[in-house]
C-alpha positions in Angstrom: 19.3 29.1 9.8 16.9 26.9 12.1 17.7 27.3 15.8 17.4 24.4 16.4 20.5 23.3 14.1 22.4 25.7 16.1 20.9 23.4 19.4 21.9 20.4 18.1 25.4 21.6 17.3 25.7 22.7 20.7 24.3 20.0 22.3 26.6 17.8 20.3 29.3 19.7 21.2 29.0 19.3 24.7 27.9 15.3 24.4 31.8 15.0 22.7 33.2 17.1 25.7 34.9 19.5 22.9 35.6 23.6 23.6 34.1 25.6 20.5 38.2 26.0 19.8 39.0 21.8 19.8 36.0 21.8 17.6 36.5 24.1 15.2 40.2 22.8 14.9 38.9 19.7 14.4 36.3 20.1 11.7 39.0 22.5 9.6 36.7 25.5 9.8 37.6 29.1 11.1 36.1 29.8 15.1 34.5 32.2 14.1 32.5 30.4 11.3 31.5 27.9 14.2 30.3 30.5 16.5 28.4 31.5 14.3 26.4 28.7 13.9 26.5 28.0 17.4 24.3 31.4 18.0 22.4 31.4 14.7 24.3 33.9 13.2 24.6 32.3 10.2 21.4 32.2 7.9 22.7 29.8 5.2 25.8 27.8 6.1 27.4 26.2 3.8 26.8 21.9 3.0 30.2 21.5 3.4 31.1 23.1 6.5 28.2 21.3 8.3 29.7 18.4 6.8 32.9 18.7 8.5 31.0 19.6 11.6 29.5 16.1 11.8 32.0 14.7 10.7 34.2 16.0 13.8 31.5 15.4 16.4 31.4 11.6 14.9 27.9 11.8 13.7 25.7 12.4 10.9 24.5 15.1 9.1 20.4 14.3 10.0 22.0 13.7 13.7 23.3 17.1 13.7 20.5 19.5 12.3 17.6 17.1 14.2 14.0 16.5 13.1 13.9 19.4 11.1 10.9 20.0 8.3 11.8 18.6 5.0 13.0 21.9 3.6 15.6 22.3 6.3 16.4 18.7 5.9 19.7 16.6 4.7 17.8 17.1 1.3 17.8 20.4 1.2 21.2 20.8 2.1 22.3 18.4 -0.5 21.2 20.5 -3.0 22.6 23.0 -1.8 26.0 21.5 -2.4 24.9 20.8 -5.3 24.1 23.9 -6.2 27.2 25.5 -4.8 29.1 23.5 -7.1 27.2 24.2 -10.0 28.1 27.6 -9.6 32.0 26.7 -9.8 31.2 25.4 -13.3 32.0 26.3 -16.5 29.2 26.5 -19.6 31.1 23.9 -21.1 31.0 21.5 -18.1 27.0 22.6 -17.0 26.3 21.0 -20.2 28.3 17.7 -19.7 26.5 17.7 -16.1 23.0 18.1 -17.6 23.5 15.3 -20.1 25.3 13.0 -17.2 21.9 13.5 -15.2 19.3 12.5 -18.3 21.2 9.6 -18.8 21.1 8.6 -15.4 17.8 9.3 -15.2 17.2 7.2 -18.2 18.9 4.5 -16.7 16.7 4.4 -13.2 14.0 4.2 -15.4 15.0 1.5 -17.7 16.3 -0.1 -14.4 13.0 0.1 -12.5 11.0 -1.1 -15.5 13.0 -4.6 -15.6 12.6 -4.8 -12.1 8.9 -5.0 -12.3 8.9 -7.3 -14.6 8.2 -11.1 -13.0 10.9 -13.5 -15.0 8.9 -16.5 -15.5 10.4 -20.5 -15.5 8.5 -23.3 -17.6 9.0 -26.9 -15.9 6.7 -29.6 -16.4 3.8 -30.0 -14.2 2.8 -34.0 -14.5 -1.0 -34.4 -13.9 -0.8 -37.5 -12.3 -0.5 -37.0 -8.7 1.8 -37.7 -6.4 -0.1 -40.1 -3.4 -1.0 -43.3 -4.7 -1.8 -42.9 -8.3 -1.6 -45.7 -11.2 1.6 -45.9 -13.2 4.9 -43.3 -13.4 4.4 -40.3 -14.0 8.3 -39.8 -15.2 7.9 -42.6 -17.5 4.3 -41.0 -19.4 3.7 -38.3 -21.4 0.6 -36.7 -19.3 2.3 -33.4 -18.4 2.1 -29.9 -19.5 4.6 -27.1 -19.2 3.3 -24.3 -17.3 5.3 -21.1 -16.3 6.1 -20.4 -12.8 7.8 -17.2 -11.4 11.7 -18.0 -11.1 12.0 -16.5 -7.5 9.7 -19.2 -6.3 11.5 -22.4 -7.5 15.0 -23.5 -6.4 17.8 -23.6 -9.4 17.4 -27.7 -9.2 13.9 -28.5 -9.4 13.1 -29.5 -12.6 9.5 -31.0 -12.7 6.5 -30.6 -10.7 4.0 -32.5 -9.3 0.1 -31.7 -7.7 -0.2 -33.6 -3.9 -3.1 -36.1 -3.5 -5.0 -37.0 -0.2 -3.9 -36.3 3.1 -1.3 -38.5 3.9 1.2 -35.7 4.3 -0.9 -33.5 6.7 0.0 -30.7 8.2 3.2 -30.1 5.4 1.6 -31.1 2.4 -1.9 -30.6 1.6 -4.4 -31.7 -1.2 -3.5 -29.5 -4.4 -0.2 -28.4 -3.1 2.2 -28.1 -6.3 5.5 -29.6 -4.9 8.7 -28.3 -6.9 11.0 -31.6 -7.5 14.6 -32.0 -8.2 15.4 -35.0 -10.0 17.5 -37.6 -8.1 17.9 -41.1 -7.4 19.1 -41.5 -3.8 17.9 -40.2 -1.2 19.1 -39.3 2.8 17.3 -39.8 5.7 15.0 -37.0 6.5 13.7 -36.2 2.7 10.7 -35.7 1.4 10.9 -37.2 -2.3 8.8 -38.6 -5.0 9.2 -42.8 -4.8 7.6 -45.0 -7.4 6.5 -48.1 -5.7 5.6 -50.8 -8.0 4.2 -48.7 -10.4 2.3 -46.5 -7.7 3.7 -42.6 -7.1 4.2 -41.2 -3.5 5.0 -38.5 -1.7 6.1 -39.6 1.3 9.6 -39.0 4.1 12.3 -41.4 3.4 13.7 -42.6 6.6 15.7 -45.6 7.2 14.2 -47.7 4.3 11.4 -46.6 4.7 8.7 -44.4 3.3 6.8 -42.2 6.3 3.8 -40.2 6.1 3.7 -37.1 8.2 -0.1 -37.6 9.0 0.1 -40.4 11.8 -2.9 -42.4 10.9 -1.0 -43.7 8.0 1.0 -46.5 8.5 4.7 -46.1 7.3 5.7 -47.9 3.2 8.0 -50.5 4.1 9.1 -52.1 0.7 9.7 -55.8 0.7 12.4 -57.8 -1.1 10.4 -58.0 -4.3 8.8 -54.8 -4.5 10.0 -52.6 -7.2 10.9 -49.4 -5.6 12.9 -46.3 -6.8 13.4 -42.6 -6.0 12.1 -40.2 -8.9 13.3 -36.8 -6.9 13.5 -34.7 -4.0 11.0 -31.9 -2.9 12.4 -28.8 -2.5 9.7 -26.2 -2.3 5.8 -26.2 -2.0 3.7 -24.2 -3.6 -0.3 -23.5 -2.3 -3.0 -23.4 -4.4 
């Protein structure tokens, strides 16, 4: 065995203030077997009684053998439990072990495979923009649906729309792809999509009023007559 297993052990022994007796009664294993990991005696011990061994000095198995080289490691010794089971087995049950472990393997494989692949959302993507462009864009047909990955758009938005100008500097920028949930109210403090007498925006609703971030515009304060009415809320933004 590495020596400097049999250091750790001994320095962990003393860190938990334990005689090699209180120790050994602890872990379940004979004195003797501990002293002779203690000294180095032991060549090959056993994944099990190193086990207990952490497991009575409250720490784990890397913790107790140290930075050792990889084929001294917790790895190692796992497969040596492993294979000091196997040896307890029966012909019959080998076999039922061997076919467990392809189809596990199988399984990782099939599992890792769907992980790389991207699940894609369609959602419309309007082309008019969202600034001061002619007309509603809810209310034409000039959109395409494009595919997005799903791990970029939030469950509720379900259209989206390109920014225009810079009237939403430094959140929103020219190009940006905003990701919109439909809705018709708003609270103070969102960023939606208002139709303004025909006119699209992107802009912060905030007391009745429609703010841009970028402070050389002026804030949309609708007037009695003005036909005005919330097409969504921005959830997400997307760069180009």
């Amino acid at each position: 065995m590495d020596k400097s297993i049999s250091r750790h052990i001994e320095e962990k022994r003393r860190e938990a203030g334990l005689s090699g007796t209180a120790l050994a009664a602890k872990a379940g294993i004979p004195e003797k077997t501990l002293r002779k990991l203690q000294d180095g005696t032991t060549t090959d011990p056993r994944y099990k009684t190193l086990l207990a061994v952490s497991g009575a000095l409250d720490c784990t198995l890397s913790e107790l053998i140290g930075e050792t080289a990889p084929e001294d490691g917790v790895l190692a010794l796992q497969s040596r439990r492993f294979f000091e089971q196997w040896q307890d087995l029966t012909e019959e049950n080998r076999d039922i072990v061997i076919r467990l472990i392809e189809n596990l393997s199988q399984l990782e494989e099939r599992l890792k495979n769907e992980k790389e692949v991207i699940v894609q959302r369609e959602i419309p993507l309007y082309s008019l923009p969202a600034s001061a462009g002619p007309g509603s864009f809810l209310d034409s047909d000039e959109y395409e649906y494009v595919s997005f990955p799903a791990e970029e758009l939030p469950a509720s938005a379900c259209f989206a729309i390109r920014v225009s100008g810079d009237s939403m500097e430094p959140a929103f920028f020219q190009d940006d792809l905003v990701f919109v949930e439909p809705s018709k109210t708003a609270v103070n403090g969102d960023v939606v999509i208002a139709i303004i007498n025909g006119d699209s925006f992107i802009k912060q609703f905030r007391d009745g009023e429609f703010v841009s971030f970028n402070p050389a515009y002026d804030p949309i304060v609708p007037g009695d007559y003005d036909d005005v009415r919330i097409a969504g809320i921005v959830r997400t933004c997307r760069k180009p």
